[in-house]
N, C-alpha and C positions, 0 to 999 in steps of 0.2 A: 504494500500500500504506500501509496506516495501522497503523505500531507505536510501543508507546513508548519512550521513551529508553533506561530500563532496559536494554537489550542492549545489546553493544556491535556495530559493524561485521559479525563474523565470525559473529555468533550470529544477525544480520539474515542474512546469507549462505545460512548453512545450512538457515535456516526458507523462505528464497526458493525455492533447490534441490528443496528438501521440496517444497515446495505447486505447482514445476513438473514435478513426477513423480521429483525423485531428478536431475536432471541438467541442464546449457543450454549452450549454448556461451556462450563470455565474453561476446562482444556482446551475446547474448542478457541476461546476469547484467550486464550495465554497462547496459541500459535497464530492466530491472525494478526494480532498485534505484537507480538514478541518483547510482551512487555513479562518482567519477571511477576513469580507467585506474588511475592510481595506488593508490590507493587499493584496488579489487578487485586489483592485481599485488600488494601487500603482502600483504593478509588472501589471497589465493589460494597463497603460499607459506606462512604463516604454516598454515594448515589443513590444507596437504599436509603438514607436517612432521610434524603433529599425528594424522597418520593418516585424517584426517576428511575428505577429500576425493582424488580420484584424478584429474589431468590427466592428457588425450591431448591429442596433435596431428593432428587431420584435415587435411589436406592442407595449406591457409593459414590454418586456422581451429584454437583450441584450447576444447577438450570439457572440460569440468567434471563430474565424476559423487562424487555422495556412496556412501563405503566405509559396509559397515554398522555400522561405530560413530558417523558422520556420522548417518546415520537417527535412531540413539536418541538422538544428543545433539540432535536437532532435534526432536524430539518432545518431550522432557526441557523443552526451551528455549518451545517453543508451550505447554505447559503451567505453567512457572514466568512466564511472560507474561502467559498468561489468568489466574492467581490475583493477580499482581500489580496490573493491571486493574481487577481483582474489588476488593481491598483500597484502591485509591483511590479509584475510585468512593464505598465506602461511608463515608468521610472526608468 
């Protein structure tokens, strides 16, 4: 995946989620983003607190699913990205 700095961690997250239909399991979200355990265990509380994500636990595995205020703010965030993009490029 190729985004820019701009975001931070939690906003890469939620655009990940976004663009794998709204939902992955962890494993799944620690090789899309190749962000360390750590790292997705912080921003994955850090998002449930925030309303913008919903863990379950499947059996031995844990489910990540975006609430729909998670949606819009990841739509929000793909689009304040693409403008930002837009604006450096023309620099």
């Amino acid at each position: 995946m190729e985004y820019t700095t701009f975001l931070n961690k939690g906003g890469l997250i939620l655009i990940t989620l976004y663009r794998n239909g709204g939902s992955a399991f962890e494993s799944e979200l620690k090789e899309l983003t190749r962000f360390s355990p750590g790292t997705i265990q912080t921003w994955k509380e850090r998002l449930k607190e925030k309303g913008y994500i919903e863990v379950v636990k499947v059996k031995n595995k844990v489910y990540i699913k975006l609430t729909q205020k998670g949606r819009e703010m990841a739509e929000r965030l793909i689009t304040l990205d693409t403008r930002i993009e837009e604006i450096v490029e023309e620099q």
